[in-house]
C-alpha atoms as one frame of an Amber mdcrd trajectory, in Angstrom:
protein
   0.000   0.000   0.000   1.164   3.490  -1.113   1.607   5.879   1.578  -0.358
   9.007   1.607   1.102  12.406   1.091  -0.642  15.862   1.310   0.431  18.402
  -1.154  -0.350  22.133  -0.008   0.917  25.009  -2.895  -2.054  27.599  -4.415
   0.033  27.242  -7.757  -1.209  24.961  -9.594   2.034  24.563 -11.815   3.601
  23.587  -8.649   1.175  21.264  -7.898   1.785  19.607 -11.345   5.525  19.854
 -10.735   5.270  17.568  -7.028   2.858  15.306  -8.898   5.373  14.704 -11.457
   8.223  13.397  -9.330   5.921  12.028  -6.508   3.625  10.301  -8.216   4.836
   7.438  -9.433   5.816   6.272  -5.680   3.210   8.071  -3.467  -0.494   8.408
  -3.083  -1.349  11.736  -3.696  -3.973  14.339  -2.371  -3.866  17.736  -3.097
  -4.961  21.099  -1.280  -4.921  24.240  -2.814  -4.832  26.404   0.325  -4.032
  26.268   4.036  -7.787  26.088   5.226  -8.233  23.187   2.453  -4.968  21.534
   4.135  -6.510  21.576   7.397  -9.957  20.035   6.089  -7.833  17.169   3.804
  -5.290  16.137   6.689  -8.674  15.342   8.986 -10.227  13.788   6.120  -6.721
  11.471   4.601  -4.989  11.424   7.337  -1.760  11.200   5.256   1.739   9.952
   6.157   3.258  13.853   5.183   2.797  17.020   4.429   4.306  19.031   1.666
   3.005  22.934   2.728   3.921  26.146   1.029   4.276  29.042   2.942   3.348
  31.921   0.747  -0.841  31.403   0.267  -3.377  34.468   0.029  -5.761  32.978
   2.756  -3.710  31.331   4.987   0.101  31.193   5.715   1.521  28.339   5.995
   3.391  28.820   9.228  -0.414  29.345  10.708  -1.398  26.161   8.758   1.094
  24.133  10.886   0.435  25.573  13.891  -3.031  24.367  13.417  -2.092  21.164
  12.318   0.078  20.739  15.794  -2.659  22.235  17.883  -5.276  19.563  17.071
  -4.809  15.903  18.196  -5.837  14.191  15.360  -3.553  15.718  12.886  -0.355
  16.615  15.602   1.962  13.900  14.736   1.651  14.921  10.943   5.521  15.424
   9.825   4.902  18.682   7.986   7.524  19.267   5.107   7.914  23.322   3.795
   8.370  23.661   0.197   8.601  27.638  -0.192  10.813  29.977  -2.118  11.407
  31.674   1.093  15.134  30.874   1.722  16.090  33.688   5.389  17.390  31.806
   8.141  14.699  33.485   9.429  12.456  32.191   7.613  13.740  28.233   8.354
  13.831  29.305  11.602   9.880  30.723  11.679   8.752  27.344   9.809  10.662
  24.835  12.402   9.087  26.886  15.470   5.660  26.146  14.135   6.393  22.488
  14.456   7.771  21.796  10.295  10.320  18.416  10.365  12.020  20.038   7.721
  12.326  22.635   4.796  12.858  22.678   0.716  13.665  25.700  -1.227  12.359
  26.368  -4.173  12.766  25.508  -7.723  12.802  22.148  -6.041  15.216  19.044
  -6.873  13.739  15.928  -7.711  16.415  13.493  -5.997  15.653  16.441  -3.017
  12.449  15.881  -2.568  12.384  12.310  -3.099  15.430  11.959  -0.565  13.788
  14.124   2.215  10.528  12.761   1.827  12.199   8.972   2.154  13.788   9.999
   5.170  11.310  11.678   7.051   8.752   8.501   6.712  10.883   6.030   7.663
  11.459   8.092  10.607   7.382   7.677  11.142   7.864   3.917  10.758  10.732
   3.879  13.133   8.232   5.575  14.958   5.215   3.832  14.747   6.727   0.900
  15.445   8.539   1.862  18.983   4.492   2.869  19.465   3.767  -0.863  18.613
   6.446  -2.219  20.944   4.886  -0.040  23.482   1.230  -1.070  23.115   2.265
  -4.598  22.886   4.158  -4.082  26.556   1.007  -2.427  27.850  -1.408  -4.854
  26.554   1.312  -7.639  28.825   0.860  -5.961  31.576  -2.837  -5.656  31.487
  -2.839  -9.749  30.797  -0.391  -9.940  33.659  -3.101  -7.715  35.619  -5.652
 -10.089  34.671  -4.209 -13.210  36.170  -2.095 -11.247  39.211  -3.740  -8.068
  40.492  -0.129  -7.437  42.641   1.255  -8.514  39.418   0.245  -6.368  37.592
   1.751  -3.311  39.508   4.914  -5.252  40.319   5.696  -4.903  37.295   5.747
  -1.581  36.395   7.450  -0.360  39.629  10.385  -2.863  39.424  10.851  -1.438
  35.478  11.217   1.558  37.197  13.805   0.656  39.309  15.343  -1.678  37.070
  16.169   1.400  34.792  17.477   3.455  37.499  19.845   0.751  38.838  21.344
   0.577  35.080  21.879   4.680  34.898  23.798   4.028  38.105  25.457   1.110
  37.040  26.513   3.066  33.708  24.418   2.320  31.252  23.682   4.827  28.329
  19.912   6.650  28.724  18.485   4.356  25.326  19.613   1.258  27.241  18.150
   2.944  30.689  15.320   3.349  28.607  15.051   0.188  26.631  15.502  -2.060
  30.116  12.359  -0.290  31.320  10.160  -1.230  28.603  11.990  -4.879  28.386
  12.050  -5.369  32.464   7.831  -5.433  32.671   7.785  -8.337  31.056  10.177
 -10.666  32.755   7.558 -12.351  34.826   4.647 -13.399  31.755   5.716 -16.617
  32.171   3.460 -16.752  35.129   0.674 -17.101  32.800   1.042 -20.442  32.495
   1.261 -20.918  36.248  -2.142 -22.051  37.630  -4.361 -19.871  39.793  -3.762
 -22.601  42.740   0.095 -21.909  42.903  -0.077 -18.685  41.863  -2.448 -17.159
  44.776  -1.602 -19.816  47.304  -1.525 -17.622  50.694   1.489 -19.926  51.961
   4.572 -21.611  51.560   4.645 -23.709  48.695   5.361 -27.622  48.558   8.548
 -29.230  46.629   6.134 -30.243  43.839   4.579 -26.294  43.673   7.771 -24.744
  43.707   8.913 -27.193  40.901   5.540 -25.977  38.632   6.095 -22.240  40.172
   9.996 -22.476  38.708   8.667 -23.428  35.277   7.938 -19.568  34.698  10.795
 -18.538  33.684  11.128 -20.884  30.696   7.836 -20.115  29.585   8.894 -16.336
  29.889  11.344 -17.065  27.689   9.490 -19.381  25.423   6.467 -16.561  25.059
   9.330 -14.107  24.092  12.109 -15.254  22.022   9.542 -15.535  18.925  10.458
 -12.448  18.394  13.489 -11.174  16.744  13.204  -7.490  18.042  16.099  -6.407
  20.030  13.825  -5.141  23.046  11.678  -8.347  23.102  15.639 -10.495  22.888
  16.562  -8.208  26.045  12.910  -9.331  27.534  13.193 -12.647  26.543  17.444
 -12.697  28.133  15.206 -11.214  31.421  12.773 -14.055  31.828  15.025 -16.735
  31.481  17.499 -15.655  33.754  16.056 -12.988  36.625  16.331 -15.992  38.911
  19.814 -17.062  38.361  21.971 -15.887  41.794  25.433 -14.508  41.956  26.849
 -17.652  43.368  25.230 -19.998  41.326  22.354 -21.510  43.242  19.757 -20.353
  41.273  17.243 -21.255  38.280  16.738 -22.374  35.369  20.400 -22.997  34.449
  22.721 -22.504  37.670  25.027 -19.522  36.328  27.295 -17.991  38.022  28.312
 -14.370  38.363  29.047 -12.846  35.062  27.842 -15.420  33.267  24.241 -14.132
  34.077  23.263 -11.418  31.422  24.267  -8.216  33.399  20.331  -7.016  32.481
  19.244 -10.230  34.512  21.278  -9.394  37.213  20.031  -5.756  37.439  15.910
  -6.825  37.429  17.005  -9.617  40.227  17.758  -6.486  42.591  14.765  -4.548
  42.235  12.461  -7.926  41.658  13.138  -8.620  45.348  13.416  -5.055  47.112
   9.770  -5.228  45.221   8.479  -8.636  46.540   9.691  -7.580  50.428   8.965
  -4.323  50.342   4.845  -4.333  48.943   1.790  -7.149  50.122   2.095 -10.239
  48.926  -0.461 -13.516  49.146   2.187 -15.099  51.151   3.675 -12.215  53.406
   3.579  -8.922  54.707   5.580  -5.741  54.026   8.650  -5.421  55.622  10.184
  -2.554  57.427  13.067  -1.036  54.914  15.528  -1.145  57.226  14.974  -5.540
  57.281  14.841  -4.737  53.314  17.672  -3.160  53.170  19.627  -5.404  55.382
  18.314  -8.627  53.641  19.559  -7.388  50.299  23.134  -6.592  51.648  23.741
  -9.721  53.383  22.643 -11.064  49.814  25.332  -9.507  48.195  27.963 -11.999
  46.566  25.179 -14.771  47.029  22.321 -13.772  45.549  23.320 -10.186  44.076
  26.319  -9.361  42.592  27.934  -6.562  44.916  28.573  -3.873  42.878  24.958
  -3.528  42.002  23.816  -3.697  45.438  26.657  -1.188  46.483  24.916   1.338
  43.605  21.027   0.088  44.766  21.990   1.391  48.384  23.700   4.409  46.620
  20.262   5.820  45.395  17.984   4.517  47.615  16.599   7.995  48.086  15.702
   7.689  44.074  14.503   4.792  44.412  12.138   5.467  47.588  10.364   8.286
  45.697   9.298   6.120  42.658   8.000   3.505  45.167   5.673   6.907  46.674
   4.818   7.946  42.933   3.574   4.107  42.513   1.812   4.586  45.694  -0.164
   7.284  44.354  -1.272   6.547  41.251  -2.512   3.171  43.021  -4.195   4.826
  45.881  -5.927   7.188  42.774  -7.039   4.248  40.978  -8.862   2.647  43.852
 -10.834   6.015  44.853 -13.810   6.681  43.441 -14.796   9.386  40.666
């Protein structure tokens, strides 16, 4: 399927000219002024917009502000094709919200090369929005099965991500973990409702079903070939492996675990001891605090836990912002 592009220019010959070297790529919709712009980006809805500037009954720089002003149309890329050519001018057209800016007589190879850039940067785009939906749409499942679940998970991302800044990690990693980290417990999907919400200590048989999580984690995940679904997949399988070896599925040892699996183990469990679970209560953060230390070298690698207990204080206040928003869900409109 072609994708749609809006053509904006009260020439006609110029019109004729953007048909010419768009057409034989693009679907095509013309406007003839900015008010007709307006009306044909609610009605096409189209992947870009090539505006003029110069038009008797509106400008375009007032066209775009419109355009960005109104949320169906907002995320629009909006392309100037004008014969104005001032810094100023450039400058005028990029603070009304334009992506980017073609002087007239246009090039052919110009136009085609900006207008190839600027949508794959709206596929790049929709599909981080896909990525995000599909994380959402998790959680909501996870909700579904695990009411505690359900928040878990979006408070440990949190922490996850600001472990990693700490540890060193660039901001897009920071940011990628965060999105990745809510998903490292889906495996518990498959886990039956009797395990699952069983308000005591499971039995050697349980634990052996409750275990089988994080395979299916990674089972549910690795379809994928996405780099953020490989780091959530890498963070189901292994969020339970322990510093010194002892844990599951596959007994590694120190760095052997994925340093992303290592990072989610920490704030998994300050999570699990520090909120309500079916099986105990919350604990005091000093007992938090002091059970994750003595963990460190067994369960935790040290270094992280020497950074966790670093910025505590960061990560206290997005515990109180998850507080918040839950304690504003539960009370009534």
């Amino acid at each position: 399927m072609l994708a749609t592009l809006l053509i904006v220019d009260d020439e006609p010959a110029n019109l004729a000219l953007l048909r010419q070297i768009l057409s034989p790529k693009y679907s095509l919709v013309f406007a003839r002024s900015g008010r007709e712009a307006l009306a044909a980006a609610l009605k096409h809805r189209p992947a870009l917009i090539l505006l003029d500037i110069e038009m008797p009954d509106m400008d375009g720089y007032t066209a775009c502000r419109l355009l960005k002003a109104d949320p169906l149309t907002e995320r629009i890329p909006v392309i100037f094709v004008t014969s104005l050519s001032d810094i100023g001018d450039e400058t005028a057209g990029f603070e009304a919200g334009a992506v980017d800016y073609i002087i007239k007589p246009v090039s052919p190879a110009i136009v085609h090369a900006r207008v190839r850039t600027h949508l794959s940067l709206v596929s790049a785009k929709q599909l981080a929005d896909s990525y995000h939906d599909a994380i959402y749409m998790l959680g909501e499942a996870s909700e579904f099965k695990d009411a505690e679940t359900g928040t878990h998970i979006w408070r440990m991302a949190a922490y996850s991500s600001a472990l990693a800044q700490a540890a060193g990690w660039e901001a897009s990693a920071c940011q990628q973990l965060a999105l990745a980290a809510p998903m490292h417990d889906i495996g518990k999907l498959g886990i039956p409702d009797a395990i699952l919400h069983k308000p005591g200590k499971l039995d050697a048989d349980e634990w052996g079903v409750m275990k089988t999580h994080s395979r299916v984690g990674y089972k549910i995940l690795s379809k994928s070939t996405s780099p953020l679904l490989q780091m959530a997949a890498t963070i189901a399988h292994y969020h339970h492996e322990k510093w010194d070896g002892s844990g599951y599925p596959d007994g590694l040892i120190g760095e052997a675990i994925p340093e992303m699996a290592r990072i989610v183990a920490v704030a998994d469990v300050f999570d699990a001891l520090s909120t309500v679970r079916p099986y105990k209560q919350i604990w005091p953060l000093d007992r938090v605090m002091e059970t994750l230390q003595s963990s460190a070298g067994s369960h935790f690698e040290p270094r992280l836990i020497d950074h966790f207990v670093r910025i505590l204080p960061q990560i206290l206040a997005i515990k109180e912002a998850w507080q918040m928003r839950v304690a504003e869900r539960k009370t009534p409109i």
